[in-house]
C-alpha positions as CSV (number, residue, x, y, z in Angstrom):
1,X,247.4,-15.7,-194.7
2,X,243.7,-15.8,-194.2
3,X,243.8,-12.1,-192.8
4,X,245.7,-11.0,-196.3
5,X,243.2,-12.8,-198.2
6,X,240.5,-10.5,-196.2
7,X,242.1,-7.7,-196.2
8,X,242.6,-7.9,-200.4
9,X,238.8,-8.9,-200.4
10,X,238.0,-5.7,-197.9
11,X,240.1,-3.6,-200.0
12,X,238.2,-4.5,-203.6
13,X,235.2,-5.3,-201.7
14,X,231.6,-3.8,-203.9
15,X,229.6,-1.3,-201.5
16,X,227.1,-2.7,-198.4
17,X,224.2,-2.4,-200.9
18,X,225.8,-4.4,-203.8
19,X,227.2,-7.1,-201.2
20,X,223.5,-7.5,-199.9
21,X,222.1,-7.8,-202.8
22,X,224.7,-10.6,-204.2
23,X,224.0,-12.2,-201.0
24,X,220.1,-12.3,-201.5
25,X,220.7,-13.5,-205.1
26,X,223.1,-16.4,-203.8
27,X,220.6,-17.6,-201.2
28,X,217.4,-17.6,-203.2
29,X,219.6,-19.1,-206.4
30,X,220.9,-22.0,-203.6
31,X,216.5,-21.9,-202.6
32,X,215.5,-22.8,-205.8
33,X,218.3,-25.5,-207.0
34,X,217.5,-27.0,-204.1
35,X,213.5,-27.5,-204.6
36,X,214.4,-28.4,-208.2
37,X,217.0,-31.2,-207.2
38,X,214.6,-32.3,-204.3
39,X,211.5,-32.7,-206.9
40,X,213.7,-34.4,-209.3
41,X,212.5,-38.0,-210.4
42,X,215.1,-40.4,-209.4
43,X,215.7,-42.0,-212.6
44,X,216.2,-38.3,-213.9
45,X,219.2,-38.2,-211.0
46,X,222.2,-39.7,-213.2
47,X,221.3,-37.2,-216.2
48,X,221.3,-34.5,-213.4
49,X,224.7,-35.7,-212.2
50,X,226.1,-35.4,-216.1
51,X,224.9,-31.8,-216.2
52,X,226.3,-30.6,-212.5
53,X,230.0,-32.9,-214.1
54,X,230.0,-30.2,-217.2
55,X,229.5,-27.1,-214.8
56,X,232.1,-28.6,-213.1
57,X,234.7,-29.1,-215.9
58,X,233.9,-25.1,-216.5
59,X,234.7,-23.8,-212.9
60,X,238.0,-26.1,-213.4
61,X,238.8,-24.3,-216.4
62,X,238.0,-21.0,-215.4
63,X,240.3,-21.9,-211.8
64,X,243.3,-23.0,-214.3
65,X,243.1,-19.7,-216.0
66,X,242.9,-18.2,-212.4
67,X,245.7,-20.3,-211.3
68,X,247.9,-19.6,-213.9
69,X,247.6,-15.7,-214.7
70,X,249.4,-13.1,-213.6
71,X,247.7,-12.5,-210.1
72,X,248.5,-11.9,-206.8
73,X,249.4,-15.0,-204.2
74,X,246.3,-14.8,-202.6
75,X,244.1,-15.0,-205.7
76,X,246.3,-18.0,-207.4
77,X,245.7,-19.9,-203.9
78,X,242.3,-19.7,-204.1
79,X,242.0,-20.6,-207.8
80,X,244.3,-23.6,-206.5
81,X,241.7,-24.2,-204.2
82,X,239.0,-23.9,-206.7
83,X,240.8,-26.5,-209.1
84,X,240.9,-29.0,-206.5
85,X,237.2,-28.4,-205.2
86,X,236.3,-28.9,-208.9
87,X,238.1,-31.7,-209.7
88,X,237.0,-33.3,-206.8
89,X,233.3,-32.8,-207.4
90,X,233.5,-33.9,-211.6
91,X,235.6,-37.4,-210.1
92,X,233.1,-38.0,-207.5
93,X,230.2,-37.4,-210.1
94,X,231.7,-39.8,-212.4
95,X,231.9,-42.5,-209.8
96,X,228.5,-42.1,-208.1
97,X,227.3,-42.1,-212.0
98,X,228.8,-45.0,-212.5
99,X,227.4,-46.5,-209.5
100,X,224.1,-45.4,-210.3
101,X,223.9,-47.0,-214.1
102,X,225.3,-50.2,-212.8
103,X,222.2,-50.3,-210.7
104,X,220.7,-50.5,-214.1
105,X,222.2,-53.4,-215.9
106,X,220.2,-56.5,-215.8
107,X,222.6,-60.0,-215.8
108,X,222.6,-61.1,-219.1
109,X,224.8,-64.5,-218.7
110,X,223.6,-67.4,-219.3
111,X,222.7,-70.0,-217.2
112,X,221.9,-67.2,-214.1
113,X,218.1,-67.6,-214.7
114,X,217.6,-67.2,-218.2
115,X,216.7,-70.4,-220.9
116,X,219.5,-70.5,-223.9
């Protein structure tokens, strides 16, 4: 399976130059976000967590359409795998969200400290 998926890759694969050049664009792209994210305040962190859940919800609609089409086996899997990744990532973001806001709240109720 893995070797068919390769092989389909190989076969469509862009020339050495265009694959290096990709690759450099990939790795200084993954440099960056990560100084950016690093130098990130963290009460700007749940904001930032909002924006990565809305890229998200675009890869997983771009991996239905994937899913779905009229491509080969190989290509659906890895859509299929791309949907899960996805909807992984946007779940996770909403719960660690979540977490984060609650963090937040102050306890309004009375008699926990505060004078009615």
């Amino acid at each position: 399976m893995i070797a068919t998926v390769a092989a389909a890759i190989a076969a469509e694969a862009p020339p050495a130059a265009d694959l290096w050049g990709q690759l450099f664009v990939f790795v200084l792209a993954s440099l960056i976000g990560l100084g950016v994210i690093r130098r990130v305040s963290r009460l700007l962190h749940t904001p930032l967590m909002s924006i990565t859940n809305a890229i998200s919800a675009i890869a997983v609609v771009g991996s239905i359409i994937v899913t779905g089409a009229d491509y080969p086996r190989e290509i659906r899997l890895i859509g299929a795998i791309a949907l899960f990744a996805s909807m992984t990532n946007i779940v996770s973001g909403f719960l660690i969200t979540d977490r984060m806001l609650k963090m937040f709240k102050t306890d309004t109720k009375p008699g926990r400290g505060s004078q009615p």
